[in-house]
PAVOVEX-808502 format. One record per residue (C-alpha): residue in three letters; residue number from 1; x, y, z. Coordinates in Angstrom, 2 decimals. Each point is the difference from the previous one (the first is absolute). Example, Ala and Ser with C-alpha at 12.3 -4.5 7.8 and 13.67 -1.06 7.14 Angstrom:
BEGIN
- residuo:num:c1:c2:c3
- ALA:1:12.30:-4.50:7.80
- SER:2:1.37:3.44:-0.66
% end
This chain:
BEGIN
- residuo:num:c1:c2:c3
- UNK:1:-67.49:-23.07:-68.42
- UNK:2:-2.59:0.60:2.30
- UNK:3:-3.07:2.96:-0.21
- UNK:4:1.79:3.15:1.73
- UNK:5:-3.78:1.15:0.30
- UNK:6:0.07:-2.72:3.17
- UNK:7:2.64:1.73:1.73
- UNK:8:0.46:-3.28:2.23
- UNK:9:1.47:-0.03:3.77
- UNK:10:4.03:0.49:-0.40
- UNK:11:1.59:-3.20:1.31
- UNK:12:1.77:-0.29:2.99
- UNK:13:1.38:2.65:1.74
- UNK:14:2.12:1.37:-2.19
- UNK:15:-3.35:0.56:-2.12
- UNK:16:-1.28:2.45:2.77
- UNK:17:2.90:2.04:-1.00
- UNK:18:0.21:0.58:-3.03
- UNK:19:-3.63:0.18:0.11
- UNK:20:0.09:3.86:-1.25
- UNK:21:-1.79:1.93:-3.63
- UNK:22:3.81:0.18:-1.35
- UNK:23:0.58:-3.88:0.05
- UNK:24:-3.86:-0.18:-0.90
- UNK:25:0.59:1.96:-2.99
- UNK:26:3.35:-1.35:-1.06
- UNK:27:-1.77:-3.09:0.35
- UNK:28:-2.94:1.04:-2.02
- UNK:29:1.91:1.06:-2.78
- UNK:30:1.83:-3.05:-0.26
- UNK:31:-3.18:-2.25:0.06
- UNK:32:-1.50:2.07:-3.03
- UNK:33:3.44:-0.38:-2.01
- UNK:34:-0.01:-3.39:1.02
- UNK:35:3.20:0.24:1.65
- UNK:36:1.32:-2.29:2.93
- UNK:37:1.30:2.93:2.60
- UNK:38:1.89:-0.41:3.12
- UNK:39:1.15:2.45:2.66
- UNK:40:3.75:-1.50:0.61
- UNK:41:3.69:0.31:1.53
- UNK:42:0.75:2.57:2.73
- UNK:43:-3.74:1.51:0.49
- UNK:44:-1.35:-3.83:0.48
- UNK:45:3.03:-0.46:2.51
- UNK:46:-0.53:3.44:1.80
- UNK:47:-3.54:-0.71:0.57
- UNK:48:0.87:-3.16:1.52
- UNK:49:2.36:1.60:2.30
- UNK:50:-1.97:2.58:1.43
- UNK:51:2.54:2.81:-1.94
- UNK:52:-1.50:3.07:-2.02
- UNK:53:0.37:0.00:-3.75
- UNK:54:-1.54:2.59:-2.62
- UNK:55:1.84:-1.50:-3.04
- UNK:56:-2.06:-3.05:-1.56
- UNK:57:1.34:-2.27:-2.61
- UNK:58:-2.88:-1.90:-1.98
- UNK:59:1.10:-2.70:-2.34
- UNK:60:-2.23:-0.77:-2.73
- UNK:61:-0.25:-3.43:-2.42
- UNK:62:0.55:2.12:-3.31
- UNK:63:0.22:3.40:-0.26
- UNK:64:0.49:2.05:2.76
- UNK:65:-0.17:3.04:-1.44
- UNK:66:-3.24:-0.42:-1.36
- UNK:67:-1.12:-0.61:2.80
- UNK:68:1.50:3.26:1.54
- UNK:69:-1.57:2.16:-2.76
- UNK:70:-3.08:-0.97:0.85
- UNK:71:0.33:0.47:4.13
- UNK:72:1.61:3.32:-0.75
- UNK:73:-3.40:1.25:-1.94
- UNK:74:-2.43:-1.37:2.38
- UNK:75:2.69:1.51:3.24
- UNK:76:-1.33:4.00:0.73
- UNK:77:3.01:1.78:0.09
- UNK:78:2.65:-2.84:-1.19
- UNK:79:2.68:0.56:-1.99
- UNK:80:1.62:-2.78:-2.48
- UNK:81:3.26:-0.47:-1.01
- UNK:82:1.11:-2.54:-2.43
- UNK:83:3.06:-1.47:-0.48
- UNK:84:-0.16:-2.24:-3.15
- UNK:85:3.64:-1.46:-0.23
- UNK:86:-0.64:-1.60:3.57
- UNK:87:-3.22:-1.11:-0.30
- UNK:88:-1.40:1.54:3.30
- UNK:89:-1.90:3.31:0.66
- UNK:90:-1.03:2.05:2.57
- UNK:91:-2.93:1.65:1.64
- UNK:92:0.31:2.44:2.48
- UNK:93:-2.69:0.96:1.98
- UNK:94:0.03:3.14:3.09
- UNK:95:1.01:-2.71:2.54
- UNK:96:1.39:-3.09:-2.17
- UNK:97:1.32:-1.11:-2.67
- UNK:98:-0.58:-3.11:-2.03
- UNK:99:2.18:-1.80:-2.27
- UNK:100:-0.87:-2.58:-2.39
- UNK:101:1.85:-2.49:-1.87
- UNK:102:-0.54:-2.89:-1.87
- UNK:103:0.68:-3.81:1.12
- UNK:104:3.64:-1.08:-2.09
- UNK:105:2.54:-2.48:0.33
- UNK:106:3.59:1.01:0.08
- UNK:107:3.64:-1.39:-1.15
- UNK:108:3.38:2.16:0.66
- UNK:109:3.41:-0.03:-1.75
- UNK:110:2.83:-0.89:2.68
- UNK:111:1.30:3.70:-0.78
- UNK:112:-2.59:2.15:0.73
- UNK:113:-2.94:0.47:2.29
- UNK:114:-2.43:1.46:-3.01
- UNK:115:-2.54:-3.57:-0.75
- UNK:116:-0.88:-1.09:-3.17
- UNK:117:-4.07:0.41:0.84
- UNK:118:-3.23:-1.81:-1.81
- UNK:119:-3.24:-0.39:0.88
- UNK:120:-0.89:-2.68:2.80
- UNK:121:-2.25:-1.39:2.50
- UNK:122:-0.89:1.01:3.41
- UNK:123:2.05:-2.91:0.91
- UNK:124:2.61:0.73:-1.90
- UNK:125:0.06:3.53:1.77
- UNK:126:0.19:-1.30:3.65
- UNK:127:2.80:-1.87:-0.47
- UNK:128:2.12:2.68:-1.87
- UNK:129:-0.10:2.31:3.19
- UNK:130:2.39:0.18:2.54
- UNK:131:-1.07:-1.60:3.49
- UNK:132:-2.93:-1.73:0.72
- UNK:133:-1.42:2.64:2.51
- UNK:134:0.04:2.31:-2.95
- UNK:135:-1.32:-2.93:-2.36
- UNK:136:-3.80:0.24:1.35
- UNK:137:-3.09:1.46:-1.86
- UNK:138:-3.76:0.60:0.56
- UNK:139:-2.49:-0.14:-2.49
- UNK:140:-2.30:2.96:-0.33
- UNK:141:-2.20:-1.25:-2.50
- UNK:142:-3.23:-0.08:1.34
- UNK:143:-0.94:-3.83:-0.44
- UNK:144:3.45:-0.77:1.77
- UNK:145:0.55:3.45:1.83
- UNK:146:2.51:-0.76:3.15
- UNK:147:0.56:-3.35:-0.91
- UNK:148:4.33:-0.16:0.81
- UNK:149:1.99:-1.81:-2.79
- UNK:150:3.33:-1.10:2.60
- UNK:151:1.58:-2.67:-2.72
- UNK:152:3.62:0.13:2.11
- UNK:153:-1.04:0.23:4.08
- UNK:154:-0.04:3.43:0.22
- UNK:155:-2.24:0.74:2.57
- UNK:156:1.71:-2.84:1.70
- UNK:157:3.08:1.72:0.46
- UNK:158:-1.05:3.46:0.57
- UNK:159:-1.25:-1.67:3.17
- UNK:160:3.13:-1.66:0.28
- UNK:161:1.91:3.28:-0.06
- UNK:162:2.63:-1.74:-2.83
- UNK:163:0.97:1.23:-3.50
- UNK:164:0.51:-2.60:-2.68
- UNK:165:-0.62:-0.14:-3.98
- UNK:166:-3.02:-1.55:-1.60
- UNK:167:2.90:-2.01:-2.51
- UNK:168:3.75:-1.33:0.44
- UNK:169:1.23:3.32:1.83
- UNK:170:3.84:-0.61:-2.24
- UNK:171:-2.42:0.95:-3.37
- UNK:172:-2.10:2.57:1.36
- UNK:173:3.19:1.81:1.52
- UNK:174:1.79:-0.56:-3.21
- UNK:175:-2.59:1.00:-2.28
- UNK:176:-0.61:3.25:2.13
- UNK:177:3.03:0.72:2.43
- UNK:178:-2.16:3.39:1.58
- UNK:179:-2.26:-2.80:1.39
- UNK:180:3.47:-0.84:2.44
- UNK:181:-0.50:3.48:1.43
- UNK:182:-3.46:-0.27:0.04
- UNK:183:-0.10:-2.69:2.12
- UNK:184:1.98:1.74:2.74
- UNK:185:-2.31:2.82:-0.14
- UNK:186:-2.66:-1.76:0.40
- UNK:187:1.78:-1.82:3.06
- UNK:188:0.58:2.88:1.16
- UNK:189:-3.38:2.21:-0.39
- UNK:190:-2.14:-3.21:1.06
- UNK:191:2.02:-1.13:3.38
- UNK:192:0.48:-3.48:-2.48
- UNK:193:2.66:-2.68:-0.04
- UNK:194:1.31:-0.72:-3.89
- UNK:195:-0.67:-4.35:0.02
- UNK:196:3.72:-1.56:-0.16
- UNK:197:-0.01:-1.39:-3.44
- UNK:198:-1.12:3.66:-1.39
- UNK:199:2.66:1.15:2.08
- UNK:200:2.72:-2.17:-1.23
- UNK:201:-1.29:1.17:-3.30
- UNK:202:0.86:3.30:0.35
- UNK:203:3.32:-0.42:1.29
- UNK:204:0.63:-2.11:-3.19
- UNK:205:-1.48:2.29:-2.38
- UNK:206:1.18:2.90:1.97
- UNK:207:2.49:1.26:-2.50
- UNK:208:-3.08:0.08:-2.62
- UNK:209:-0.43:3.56:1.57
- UNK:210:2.59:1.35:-2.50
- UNK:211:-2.28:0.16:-3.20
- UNK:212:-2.49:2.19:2.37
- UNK:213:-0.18:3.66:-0.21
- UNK:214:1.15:1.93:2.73
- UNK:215:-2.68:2.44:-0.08
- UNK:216:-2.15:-3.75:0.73
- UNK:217:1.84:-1.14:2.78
- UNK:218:0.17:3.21:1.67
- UNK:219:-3.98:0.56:-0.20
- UNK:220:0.17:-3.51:2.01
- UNK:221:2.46:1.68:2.40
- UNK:222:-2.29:2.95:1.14
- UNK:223:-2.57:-2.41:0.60
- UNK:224:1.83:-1.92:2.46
- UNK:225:1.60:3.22:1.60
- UNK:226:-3.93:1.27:0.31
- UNK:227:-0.82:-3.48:1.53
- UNK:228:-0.80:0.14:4.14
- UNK:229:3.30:-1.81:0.30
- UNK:230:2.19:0.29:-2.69
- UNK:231:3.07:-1.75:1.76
- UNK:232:-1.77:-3.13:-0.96
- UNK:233:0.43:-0.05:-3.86
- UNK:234:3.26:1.56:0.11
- UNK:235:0.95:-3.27:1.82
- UNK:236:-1.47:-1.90:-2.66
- UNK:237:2.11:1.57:-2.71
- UNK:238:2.73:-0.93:1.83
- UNK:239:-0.80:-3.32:0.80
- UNK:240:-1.42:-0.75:-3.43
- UNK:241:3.56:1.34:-1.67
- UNK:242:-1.75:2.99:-1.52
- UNK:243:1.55:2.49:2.05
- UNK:244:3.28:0.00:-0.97
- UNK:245:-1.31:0.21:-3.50
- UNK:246:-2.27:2.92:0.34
- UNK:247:1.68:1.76:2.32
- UNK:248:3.29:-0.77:0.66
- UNK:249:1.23:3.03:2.13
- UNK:250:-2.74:-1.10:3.07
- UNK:251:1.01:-3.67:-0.20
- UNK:252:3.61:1.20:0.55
- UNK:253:-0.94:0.74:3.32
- UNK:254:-1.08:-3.38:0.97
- UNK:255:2.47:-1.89:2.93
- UNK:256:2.35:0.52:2.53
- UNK:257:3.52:0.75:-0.31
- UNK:258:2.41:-1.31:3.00
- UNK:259:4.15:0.71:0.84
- UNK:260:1.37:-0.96:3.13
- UNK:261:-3.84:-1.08:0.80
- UNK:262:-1.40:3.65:-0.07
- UNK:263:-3.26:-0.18:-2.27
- UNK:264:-2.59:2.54:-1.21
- UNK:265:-3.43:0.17:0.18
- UNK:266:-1.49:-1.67:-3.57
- UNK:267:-0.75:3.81:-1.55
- UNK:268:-2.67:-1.98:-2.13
- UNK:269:-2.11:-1.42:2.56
- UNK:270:0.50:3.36:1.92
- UNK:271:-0.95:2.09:-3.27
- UNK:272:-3.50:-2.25:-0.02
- UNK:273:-0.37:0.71:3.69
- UNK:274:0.47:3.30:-0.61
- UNK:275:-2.29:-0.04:-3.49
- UNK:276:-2.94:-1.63:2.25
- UNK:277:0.57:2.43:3.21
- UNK:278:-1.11:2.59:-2.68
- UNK:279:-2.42:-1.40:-1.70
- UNK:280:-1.95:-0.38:3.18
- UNK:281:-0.63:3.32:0.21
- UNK:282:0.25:1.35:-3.68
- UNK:283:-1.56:-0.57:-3.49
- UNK:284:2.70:1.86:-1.37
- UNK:285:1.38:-1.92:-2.53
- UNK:286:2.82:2.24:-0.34
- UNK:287:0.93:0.07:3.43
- UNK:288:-0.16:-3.98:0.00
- UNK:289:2.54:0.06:-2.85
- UNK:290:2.48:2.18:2.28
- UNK:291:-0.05:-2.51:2.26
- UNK:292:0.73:-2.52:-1.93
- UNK:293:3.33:1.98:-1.74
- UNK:294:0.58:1.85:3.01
- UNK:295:3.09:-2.46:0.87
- UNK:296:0.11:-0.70:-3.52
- UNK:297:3.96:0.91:-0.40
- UNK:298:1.43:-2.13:3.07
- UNK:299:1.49:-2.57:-2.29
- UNK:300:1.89:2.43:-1.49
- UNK:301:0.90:1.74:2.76
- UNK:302:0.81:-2.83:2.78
- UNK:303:3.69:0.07:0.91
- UNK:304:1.74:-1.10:3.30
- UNK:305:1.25:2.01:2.69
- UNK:306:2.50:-2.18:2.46
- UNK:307:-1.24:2.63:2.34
- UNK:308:-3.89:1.06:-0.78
- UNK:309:-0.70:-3.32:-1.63
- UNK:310:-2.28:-0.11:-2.97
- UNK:311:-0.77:3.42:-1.64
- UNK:312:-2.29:1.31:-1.94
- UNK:313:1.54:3.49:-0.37
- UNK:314:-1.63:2.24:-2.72
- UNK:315:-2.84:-2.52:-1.22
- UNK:316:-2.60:2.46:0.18
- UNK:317:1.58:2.28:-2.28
- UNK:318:0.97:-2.82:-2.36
- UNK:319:-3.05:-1.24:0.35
- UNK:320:-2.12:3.49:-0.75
- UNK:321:2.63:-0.34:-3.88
- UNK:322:-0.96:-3.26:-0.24
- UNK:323:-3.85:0.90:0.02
- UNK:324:-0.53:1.68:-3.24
- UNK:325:2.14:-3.13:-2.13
- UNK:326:-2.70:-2.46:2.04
- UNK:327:-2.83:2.29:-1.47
- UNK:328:1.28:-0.05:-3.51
- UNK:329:0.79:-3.99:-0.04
- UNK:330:-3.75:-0.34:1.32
- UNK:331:-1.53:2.07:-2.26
- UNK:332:-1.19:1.96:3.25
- UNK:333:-0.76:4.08:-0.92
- UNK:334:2.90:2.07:0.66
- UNK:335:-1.83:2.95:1.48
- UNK:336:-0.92:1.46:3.02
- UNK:337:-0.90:-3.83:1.16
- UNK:338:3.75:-0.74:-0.77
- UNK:339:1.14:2.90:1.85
- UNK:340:-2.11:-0.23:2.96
- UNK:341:1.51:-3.72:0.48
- UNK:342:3.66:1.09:-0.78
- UNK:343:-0.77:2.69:2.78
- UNK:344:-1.33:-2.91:2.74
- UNK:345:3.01:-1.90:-0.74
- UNK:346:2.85:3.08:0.54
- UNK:347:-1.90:1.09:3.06
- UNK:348:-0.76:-3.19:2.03
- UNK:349:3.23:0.06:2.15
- UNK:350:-0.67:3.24:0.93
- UNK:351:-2.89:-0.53:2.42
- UNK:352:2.27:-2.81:1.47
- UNK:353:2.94:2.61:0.83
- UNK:354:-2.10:2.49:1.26
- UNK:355:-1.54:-3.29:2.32
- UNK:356:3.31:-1.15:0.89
- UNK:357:1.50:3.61:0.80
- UNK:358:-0.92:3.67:1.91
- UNK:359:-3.60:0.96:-1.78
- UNK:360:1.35:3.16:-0.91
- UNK:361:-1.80:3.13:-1.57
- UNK:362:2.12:0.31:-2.87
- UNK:363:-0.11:-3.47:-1.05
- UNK:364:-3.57:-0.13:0.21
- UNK:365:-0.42:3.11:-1.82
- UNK:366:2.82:-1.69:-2.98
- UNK:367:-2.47:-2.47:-0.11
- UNK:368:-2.91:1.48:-0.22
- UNK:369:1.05:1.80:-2.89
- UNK:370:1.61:-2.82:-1.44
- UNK:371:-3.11:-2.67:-0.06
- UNK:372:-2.33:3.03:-0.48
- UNK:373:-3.66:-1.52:-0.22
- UNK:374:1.65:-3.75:-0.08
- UNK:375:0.89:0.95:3.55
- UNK:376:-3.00:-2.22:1.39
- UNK:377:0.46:-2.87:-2.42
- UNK:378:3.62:0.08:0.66
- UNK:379:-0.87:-0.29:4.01
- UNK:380:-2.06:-2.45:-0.84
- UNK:381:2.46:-2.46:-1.85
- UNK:382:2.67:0.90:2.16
- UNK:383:-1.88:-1.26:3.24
- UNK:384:-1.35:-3.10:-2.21
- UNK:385:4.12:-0.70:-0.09
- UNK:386:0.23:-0.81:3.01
- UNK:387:-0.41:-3.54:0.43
- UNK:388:2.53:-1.44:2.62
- UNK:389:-1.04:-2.65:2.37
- UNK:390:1.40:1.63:2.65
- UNK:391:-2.86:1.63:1.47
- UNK:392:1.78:2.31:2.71
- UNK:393:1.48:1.71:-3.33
- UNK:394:-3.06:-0.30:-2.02
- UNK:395:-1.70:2.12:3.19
- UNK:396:2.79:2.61:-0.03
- UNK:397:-0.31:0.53:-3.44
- UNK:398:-3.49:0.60:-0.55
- UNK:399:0.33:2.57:3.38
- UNK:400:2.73:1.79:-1.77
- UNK:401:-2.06:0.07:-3.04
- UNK:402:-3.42:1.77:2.03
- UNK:403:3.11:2.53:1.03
- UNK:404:0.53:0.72:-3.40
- UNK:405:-3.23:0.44:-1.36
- UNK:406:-0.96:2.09:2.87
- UNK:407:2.97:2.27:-1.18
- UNK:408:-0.74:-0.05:-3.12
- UNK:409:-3.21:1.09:0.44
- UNK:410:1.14:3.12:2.42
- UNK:411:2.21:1.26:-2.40
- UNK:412:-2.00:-0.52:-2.93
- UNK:413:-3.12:2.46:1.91
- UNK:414:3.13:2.14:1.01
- UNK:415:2.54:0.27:-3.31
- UNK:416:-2.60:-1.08:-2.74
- UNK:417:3.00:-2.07:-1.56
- UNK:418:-1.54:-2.57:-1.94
- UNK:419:0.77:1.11:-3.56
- UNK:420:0.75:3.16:1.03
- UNK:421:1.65:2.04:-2.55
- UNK:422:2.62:2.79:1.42
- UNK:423:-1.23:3.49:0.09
- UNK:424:2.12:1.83:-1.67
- UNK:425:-0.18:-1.48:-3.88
- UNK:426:3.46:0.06:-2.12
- UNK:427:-2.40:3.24:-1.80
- UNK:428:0.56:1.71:3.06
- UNK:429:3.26:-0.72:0.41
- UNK:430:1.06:1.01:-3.62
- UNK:431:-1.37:3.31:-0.02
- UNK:432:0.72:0.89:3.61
- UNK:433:4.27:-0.65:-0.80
- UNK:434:-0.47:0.50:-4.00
- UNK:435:0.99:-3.04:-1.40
- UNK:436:-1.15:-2.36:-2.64
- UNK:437:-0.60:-3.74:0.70
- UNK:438:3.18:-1.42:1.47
- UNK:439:1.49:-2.18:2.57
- UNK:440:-0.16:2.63:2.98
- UNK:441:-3.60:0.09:-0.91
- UNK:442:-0.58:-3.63:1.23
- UNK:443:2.80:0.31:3.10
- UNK:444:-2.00:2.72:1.49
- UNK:445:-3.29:-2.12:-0.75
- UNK:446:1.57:-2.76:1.51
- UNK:447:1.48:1.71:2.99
- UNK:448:-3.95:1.68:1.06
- UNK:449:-1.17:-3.61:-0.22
- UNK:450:2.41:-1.80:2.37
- UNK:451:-0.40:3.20:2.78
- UNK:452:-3.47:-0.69:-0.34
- UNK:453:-0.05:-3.56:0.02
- UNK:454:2.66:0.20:2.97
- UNK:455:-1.83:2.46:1.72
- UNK:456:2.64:3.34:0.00
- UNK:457:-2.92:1.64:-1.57
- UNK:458:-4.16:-0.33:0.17
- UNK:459:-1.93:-1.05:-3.37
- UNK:460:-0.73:3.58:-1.05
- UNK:461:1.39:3.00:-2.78
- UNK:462:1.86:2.56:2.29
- UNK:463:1.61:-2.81:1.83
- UNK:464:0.95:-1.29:-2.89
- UNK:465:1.12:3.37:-2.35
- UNK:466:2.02:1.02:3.09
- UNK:467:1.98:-3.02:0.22
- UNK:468:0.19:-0.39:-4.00
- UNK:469:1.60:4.01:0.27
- UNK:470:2.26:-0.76:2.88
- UNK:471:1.24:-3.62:-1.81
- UNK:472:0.96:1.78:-3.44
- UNK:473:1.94:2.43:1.57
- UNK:474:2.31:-1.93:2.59
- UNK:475:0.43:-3.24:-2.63
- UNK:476:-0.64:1.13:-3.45
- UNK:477:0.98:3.81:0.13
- UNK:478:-3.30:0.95:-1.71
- UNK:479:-2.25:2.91:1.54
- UNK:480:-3.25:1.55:-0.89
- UNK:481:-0.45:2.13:-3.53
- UNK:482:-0.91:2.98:-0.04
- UNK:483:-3.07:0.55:-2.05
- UNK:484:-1.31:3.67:0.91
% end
């Protein structure tokens, strides 16, 4: 172990970079417990790539939390946490955290995921991890400080662009089926191409996926949706037979139906158009996942019309049900995140009709009210959907959309309709007729909001209480209470 008092040159350029007092002391620590330490897995790959990373993993020969004791004394303003049954711990520091763990050598049963662990090597480390791009480290002790330990080509096929495992891909994706989704992430996130015998891996371990958690494959999920172009590993799931595992409701929509050689478009090819068109110009992962269930109920709702030709009459609403039973299957929270997708989904047709028909007022104003604050998300997926080839239409469409924004935005300054709640309350109405809560209550609520919303009457509280007077007498019979 060499004399940390020497503080040599870091090697190589990957040296230079890691060239900082936090890998200095990590390493300092680990030369005076005379422990072999190595920075390793995604930070070692991000630096290579060019990508930020806060999180650093250091693997240690022996104990790693030892080691992490010690860096958490000597770090001003660290914090440690220890987690004794996994044999890693953590140090978090204002702007990074650290976690340590020691070198060990795993073995799985067939029927779970969960290793049988013991102490190992650094070599026996390596080749336990995943894909060789992650299965990189760099010394930071000081007599070997940036020296890169690359035992399976790593660096080789990060510049490559290509995914593969260190070992026989069939064990590693048996052993640890998350490492099948994994892989497509990383495809995905990275711009990389999963090597064909790793491929043909997954697709015969594919069905391995069943002993995973849900909660596990979904966390994989939201990484690909917040990729730059998520369309790409949700091609890979299908391709690598994981879809129709994980998700079997979006690999119903795959292919094209045909009678009397009348097709429709492939609704999951357009759903991935649709999924990138948004994420080009959001990083709202929620908004992402309405476009990928927006069409989500035209399996179930595809019929044939001898006259219209394929249908989809109704998916929206099927699809807004449908929604909440996706959420709960993938362990998604059903709250205002469920809701606000559920909402995207019901809605997205109605941009389209408004499009294809007269822009007018009142069905602006309906919805307005109706998408509330989702009104410019739901403008935004709805414009995303349109992704025909026929560019004449594409061009009418968007110019039809500007027309409807610019509406919206007229009566919005004008009517103050967005979430707008009518302005005589069912209080009001009670005590002004003397009754007790009860349907006429919520007729004559209802009735103010649609003269509102179509216009009879402006946004404000005589309007409104002189309507609500004249409505309960003609329909309901019900007139004002005298209370002097």
């Amino acid at each position: 172990m060499g004399d940390v008092n020497n503080n040599p040159e870091p090697r190589g350029s990957l040296g230079a970079k890691i060239d900082l007092p936090v890998f200095r002391l990590v390493g300092d620590v680990a030369d005076k417990l005379g422990r072999e330490c190595y920075v390793v897995g995604g930070y070692v790959r991000d630096l290579m790539l060019g990508r930020p990373s806060k999180d650093v993993d250091f693997l240690t020969v022996g104990s790693g939390i030892e080691v992490a004791r010690e860096v958490a004394r000597k770090m001003r303003g660290s914090h440690l946490s220890v987690f004794k049954n996994f044999g890693t711990a953590q140090v978090k520091g204002r702007d990074i955290e650290l976690e340590f763990v020691g070198a060990r050598k795993e073995s799985y049963n067939r029927d779970s995921r969960k290793p049988i662990v013991e102490d190992g090597t650094l070599a026996d480390d390596i080749s336990r991890r995943d894909f060789t791009v992650n299965a990189m480290a760099l010394c930071v002790n000081a007599g070997r400080f940036g020296e890169l330990v690359d035992m399976y080509g790593g660096e080789a096929d990060l510049a490559a662009g290509v995914i593969r495992t260190p070992l026989d891909p069939d064990i590693t994706f048996s052993d640890d089926p998350l490492r099948m989704m994994r892989a497509v992430r990383f495809a995905t996130q990275l711009g990389f191409e999963i090597v064909p015998e790793t491929f043909d891996a997954i697709r015969r371990n594919a069905q391995r996926i069943s002993i995973i958690s849900r909660e596990r494959v979904m966390d994989e999920l939201m990484k690909i949706m917040r990729s730059a172009k998520p369309s790409v590993g949700w091609v890979l799931l299908l391709r690598t037979g994981l879809l129709k595992l994980i998700f079997p409701e979006l690999f119903a929509l795959r292919g094209v139906e045909q009678v009397r050689g009348v097709g429709h478009k492939d609704n999951f090819y357009h759903t991935l158009a649709v999924l990138d068109n948004v994420a080009e110009r959001s990083d709202n992962v929620w908004l992402r996942w309405a476009a990928l269930l927006h069409d989500i109920a035209k399996p179930v709702t595809k019929r044939w019309d001898e006259n219209a030709g394929w249908t989809f009459y109704g998916h929206n609403v099927v699809g807004a049900k449908m929604v909440p039973r996706i959420f709960r299957k993938m362990k998604f929270p059903l709250n205002d995140k469920m809701k606000y997708v559920q909402r995207l989904v019901d809605l997205h047709m109605r941009p389209i009709a408004l499009v294809e028909d007269e822009v007018t007022d009142s069905a602006v104003r309906r919805l307005l009210f109706d998408a509330g604050d989702d009104i410019d998300d739901l403008m935004l997926l709805c414009s995303a959907d349109i992704t025909s080839k026929n560019r004449e239409k594409v061009d009418r469409f968007r110019s039809n959309y500007e027309l409807v924004k610019q509406k919206m935005a007229e009566l919005e300054e004008r009517d103050r309709i967005r979430n707008f709640q009518p302005p005589v309350d069912g209080l009001e109405i009670m005590a002004t007729f003397g009754l007790g809560e009860c349907r006429e209550v919520g007729i004559i609520k209802e009735r103010i909001k649609n003269a509102i919303l179509d216009g009879e009457i402006p946004n404000d509280h005589n309007a409104a209480r002189g309507l609500m007077i004249g409505f309960a007498a003609e329909e309901l019979g019900l007139h004002p209470v005298d209370l002097t």
